[in-house]
MOPAC internal coordinates of N, CA, C and O (Angstrom, degrees):
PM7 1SCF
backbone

  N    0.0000 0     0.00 0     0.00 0    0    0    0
  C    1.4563 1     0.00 0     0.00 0    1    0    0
  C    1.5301 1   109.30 1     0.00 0    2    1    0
  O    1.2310 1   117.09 1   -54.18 1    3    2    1
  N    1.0142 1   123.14 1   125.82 1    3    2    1
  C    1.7458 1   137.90 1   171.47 1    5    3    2
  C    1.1611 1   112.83 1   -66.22 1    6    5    3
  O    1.2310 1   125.74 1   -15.09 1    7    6    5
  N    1.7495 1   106.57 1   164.91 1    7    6    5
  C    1.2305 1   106.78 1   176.55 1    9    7    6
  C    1.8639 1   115.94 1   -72.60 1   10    9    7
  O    1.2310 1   122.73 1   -13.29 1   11   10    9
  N    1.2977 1   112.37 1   166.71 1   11   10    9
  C    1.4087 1   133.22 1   167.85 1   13   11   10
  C    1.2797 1   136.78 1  -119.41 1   14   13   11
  O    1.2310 1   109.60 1   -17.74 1   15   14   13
  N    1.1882 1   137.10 1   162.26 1   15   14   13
  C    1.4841 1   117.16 1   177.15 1   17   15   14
  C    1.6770 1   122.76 1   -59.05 1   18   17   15
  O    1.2310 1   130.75 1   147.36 1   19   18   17
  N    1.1286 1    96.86 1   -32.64 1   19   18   17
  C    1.6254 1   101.94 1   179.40 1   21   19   18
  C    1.4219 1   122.46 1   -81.35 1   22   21   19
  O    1.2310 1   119.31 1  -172.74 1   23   22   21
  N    1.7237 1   118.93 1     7.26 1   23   22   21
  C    0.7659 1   119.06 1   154.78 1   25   23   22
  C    1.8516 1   139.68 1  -111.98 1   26   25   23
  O    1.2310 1   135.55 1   -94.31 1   27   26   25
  N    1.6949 1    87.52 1    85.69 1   27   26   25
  C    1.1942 1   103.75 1  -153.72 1   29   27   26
  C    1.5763 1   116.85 1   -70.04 1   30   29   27
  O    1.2310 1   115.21 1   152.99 1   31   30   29
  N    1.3403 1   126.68 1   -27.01 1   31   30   29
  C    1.7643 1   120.06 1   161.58 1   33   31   30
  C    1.0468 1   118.10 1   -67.38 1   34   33   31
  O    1.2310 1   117.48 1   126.92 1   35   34   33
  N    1.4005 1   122.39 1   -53.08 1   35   34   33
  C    1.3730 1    96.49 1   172.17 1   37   35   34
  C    1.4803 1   141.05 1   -69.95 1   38   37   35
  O    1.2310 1   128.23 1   159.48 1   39   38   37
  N    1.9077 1   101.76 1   -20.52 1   39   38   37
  C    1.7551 1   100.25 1   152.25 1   41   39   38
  C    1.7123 1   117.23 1   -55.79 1   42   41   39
  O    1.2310 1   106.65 1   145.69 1   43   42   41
  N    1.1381 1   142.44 1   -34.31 1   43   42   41
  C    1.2390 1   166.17 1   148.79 1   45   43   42
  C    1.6106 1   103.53 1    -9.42 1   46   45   43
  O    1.2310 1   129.55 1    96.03 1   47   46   45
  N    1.3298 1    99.21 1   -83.97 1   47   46   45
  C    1.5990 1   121.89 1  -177.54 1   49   47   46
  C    1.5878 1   104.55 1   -59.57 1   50   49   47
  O    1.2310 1   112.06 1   163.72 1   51   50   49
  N    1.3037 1   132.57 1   -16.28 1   51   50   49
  C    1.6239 1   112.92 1  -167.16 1   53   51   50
  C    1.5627 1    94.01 1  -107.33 1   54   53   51
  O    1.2310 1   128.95 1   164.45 1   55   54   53
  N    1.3918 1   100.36 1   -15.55 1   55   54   53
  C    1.8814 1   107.96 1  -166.07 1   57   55   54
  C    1.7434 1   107.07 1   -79.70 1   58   57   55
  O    1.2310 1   132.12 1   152.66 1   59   58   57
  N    1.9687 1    94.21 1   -27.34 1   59   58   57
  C    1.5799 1    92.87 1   178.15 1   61   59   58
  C    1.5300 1   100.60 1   -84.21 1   62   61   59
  O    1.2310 1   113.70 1   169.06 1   63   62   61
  N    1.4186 1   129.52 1   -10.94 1   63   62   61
  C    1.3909 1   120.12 1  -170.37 1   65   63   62
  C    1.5046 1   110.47 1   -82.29 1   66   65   63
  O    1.2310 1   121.65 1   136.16 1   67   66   65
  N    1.5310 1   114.46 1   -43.84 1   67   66   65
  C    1.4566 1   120.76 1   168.67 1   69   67   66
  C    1.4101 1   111.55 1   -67.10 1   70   69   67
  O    1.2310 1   109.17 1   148.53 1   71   70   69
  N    0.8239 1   137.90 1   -31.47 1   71   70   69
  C    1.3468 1   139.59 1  -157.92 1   73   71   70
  C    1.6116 1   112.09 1  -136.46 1   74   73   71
  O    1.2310 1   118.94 1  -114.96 1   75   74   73
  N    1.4509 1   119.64 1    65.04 1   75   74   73
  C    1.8418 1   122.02 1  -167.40 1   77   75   74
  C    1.7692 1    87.11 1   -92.28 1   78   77   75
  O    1.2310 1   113.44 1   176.86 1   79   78   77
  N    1.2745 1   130.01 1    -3.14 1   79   78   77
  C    1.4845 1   101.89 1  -174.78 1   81   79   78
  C    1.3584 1   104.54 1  -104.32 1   82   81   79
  O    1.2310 1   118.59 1   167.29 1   83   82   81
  N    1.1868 1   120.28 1   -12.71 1   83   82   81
  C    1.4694 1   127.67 1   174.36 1   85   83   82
  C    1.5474 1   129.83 1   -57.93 1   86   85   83
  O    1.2310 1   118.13 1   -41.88 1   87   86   85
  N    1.3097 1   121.17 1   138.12 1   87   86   85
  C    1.8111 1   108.09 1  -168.55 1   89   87   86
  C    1.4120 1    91.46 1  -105.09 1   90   89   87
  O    1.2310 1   109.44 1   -70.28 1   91   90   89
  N    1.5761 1   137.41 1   109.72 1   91   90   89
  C    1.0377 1   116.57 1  -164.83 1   93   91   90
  C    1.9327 1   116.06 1   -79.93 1   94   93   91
  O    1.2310 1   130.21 1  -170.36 1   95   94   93
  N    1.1228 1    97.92 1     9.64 1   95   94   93
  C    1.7580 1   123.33 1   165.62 1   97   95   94
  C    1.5852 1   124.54 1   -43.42 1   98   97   95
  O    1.2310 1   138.54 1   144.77 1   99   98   97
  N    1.7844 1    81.68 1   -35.23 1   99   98   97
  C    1.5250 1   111.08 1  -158.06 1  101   99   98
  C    1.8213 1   113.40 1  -120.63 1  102  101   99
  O    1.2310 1   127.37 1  -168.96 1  103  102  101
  N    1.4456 1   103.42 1    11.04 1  103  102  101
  C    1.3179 1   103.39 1  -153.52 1  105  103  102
  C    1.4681 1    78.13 1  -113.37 1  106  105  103
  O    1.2310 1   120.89 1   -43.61 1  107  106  105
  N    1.5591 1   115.90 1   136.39 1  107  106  105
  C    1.5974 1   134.52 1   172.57 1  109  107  106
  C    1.4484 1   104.70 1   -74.95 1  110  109  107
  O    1.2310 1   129.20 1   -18.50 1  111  110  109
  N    1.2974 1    99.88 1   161.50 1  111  110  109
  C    1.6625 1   107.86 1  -178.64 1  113  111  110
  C    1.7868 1   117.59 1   -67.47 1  114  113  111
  O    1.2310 1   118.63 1   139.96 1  115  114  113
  N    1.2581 1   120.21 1   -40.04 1  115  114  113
  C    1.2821 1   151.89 1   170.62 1  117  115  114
  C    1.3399 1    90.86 1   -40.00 1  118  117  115
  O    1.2310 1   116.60 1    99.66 1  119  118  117
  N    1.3203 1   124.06 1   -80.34 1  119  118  117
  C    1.4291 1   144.30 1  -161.81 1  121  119  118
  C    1.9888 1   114.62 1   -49.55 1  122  121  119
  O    1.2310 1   141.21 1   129.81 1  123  122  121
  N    1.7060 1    76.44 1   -50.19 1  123  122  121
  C    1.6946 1   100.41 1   179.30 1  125  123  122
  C    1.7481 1    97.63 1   -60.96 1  126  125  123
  O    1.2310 1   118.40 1   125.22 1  127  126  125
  N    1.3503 1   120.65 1   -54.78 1  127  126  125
  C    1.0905 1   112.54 1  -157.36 1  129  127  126
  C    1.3470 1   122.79 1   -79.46 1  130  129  127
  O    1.2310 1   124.11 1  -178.06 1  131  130  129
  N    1.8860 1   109.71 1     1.94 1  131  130  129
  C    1.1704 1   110.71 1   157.97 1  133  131  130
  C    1.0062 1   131.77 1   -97.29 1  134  133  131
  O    1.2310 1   124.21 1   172.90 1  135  134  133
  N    1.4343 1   109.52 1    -7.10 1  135  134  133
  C    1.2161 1   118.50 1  -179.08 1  137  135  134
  C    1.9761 1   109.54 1   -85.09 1  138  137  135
  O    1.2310 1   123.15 1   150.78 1  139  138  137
  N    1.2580 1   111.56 1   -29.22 1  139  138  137
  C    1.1673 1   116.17 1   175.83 1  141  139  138
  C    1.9635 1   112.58 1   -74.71 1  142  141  139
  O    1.2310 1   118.92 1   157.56 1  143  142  141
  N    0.9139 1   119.66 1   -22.44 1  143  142  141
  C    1.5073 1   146.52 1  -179.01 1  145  143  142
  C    1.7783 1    95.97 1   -80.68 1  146  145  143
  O    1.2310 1   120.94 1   108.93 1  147  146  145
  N    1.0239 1   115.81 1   -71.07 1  147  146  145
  C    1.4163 1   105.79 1  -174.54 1  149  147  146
  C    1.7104 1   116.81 1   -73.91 1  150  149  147
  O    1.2310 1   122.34 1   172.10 1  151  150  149
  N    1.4167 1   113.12 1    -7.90 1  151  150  149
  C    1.6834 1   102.52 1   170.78 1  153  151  150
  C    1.7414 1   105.28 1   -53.55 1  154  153  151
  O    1.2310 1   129.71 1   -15.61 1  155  154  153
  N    1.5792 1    98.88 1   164.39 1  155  154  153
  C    1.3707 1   105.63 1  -165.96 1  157  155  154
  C    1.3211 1   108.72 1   -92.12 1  158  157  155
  O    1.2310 1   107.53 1   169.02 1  159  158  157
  N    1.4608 1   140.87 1   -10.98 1  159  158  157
  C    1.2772 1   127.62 1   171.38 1  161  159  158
  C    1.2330 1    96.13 1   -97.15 1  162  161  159
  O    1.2310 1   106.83 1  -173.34 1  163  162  161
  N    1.6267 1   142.11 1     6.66 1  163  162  161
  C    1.3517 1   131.48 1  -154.90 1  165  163  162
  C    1.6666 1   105.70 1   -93.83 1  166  165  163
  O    1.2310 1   125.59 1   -87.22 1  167  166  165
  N    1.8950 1   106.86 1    92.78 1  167  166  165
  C    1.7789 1   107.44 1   166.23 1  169  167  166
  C    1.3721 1   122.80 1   -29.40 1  170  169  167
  O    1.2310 1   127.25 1    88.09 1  171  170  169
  N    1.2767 1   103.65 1   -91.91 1  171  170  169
  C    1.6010 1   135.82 1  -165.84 1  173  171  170
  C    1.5063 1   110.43 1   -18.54 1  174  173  171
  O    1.2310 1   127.26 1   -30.24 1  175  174  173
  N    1.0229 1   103.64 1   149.76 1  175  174  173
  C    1.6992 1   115.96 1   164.85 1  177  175  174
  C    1.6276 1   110.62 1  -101.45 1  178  177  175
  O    1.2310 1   129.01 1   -22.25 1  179  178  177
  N    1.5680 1   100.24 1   157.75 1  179  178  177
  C    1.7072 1   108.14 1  -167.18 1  181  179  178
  C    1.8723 1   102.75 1   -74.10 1  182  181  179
  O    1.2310 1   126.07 1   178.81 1  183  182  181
  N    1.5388 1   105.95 1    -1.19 1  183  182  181
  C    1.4295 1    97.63 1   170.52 1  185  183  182
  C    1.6404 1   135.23 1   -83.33 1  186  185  183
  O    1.2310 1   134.42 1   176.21 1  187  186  185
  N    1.5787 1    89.72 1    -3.79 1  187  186  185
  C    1.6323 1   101.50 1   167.12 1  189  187  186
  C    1.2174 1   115.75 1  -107.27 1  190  189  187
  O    1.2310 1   116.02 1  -148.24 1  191  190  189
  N    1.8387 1   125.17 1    31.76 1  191  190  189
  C    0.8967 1   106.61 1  -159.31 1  193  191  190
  C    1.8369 1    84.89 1  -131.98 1  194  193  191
  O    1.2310 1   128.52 1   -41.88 1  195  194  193
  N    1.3523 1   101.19 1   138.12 1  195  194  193
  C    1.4871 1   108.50 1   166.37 1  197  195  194
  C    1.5087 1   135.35 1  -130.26 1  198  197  195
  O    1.2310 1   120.75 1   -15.18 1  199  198  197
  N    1.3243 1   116.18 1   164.82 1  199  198  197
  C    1.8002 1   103.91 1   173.19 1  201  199  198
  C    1.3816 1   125.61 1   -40.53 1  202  201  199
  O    1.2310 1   122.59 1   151.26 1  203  202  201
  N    0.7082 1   112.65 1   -28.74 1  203  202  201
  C    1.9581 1   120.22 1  -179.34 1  205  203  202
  C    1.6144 1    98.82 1   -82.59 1  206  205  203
  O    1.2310 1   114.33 1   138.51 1  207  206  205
  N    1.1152 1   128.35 1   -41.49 1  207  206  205
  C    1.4243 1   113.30 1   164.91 1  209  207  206
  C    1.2308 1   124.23 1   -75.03 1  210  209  207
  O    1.2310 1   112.04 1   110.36 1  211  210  209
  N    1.4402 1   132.61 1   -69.64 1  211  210  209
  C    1.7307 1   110.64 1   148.14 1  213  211  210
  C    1.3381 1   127.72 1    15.74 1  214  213  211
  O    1.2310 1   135.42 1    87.52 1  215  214  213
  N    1.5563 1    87.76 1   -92.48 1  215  214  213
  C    1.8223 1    90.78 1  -173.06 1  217  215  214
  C    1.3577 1   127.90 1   -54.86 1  218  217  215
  O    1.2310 1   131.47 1   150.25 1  219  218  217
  N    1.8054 1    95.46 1   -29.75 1  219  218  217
  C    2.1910 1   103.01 1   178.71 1  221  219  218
  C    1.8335 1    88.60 1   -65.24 1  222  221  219
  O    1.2310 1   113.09 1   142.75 1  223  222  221
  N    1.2181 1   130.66 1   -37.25 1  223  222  221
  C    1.6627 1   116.15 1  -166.37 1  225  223  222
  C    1.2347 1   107.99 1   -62.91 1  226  225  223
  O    1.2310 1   124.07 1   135.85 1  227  226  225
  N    1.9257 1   109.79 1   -44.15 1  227  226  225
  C    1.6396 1   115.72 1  -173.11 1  229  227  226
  C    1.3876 1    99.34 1   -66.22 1  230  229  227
  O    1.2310 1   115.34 1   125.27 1  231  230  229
  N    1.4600 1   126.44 1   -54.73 1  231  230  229
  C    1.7386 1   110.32 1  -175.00 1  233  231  230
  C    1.2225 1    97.09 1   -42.17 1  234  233  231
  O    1.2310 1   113.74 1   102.09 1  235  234  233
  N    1.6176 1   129.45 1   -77.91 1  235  234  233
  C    1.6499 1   105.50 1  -149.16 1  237  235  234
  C    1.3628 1   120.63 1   -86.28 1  238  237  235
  O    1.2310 1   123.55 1  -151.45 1  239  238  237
  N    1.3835 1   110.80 1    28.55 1  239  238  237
  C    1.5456 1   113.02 1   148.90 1  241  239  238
  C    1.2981 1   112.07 1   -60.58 1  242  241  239
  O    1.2310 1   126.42 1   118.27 1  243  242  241
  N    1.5959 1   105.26 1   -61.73 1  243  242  241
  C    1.3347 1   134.18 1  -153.49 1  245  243  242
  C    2.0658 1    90.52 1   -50.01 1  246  245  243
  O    1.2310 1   135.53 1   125.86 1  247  246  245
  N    1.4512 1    87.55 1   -54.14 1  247  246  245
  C    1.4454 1   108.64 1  -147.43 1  249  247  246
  C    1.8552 1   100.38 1   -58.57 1  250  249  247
  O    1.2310 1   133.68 1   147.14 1  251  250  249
  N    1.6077 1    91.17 1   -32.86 1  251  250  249
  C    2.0159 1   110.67 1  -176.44 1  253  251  250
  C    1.2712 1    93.36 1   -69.00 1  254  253  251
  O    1.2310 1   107.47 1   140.86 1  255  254  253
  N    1.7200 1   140.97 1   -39.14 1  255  254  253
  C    1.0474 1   117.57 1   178.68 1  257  255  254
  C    1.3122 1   148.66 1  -104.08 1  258  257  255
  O    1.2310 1   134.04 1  -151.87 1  259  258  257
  N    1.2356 1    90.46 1    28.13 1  259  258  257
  C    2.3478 1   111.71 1   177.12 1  261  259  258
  C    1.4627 1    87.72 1   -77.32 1  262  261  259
  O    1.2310 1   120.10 1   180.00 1  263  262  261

């Protein structure tokens, strides 16, 4: 079974693996949401996907990387 939107650490952990130069501080929603869309276990379509999920992924980027 693949990832989903609601599974936001482990989207977290593959987003810092593809992407270690990125500040996710700085990363737009647009950007995020393709980047979360094209990971390789990543199911879902961008039609279940909303601002409130986004931003909970960007906080615990942010939060995974202090």
């Amino acid at each position: 079974m693949g990832l989903r939107w609601t599974d936001i650490h482990d989207i977290v952990i593959e987003l810092d693996e593809k992407h270690p130069d990125a500040d996710p501080q700085y990363v737009n929603f647009p950007d995020l949401m393709a980047w979360v869309l094209a990971l390789d276990d990543f199911e879902e379509t961008q039609a279940h996907c909303g601002e409130r999920i986004l931003e909970a992924i960007q906080m615990a980027w942010i939060k995974d990387r202090e």
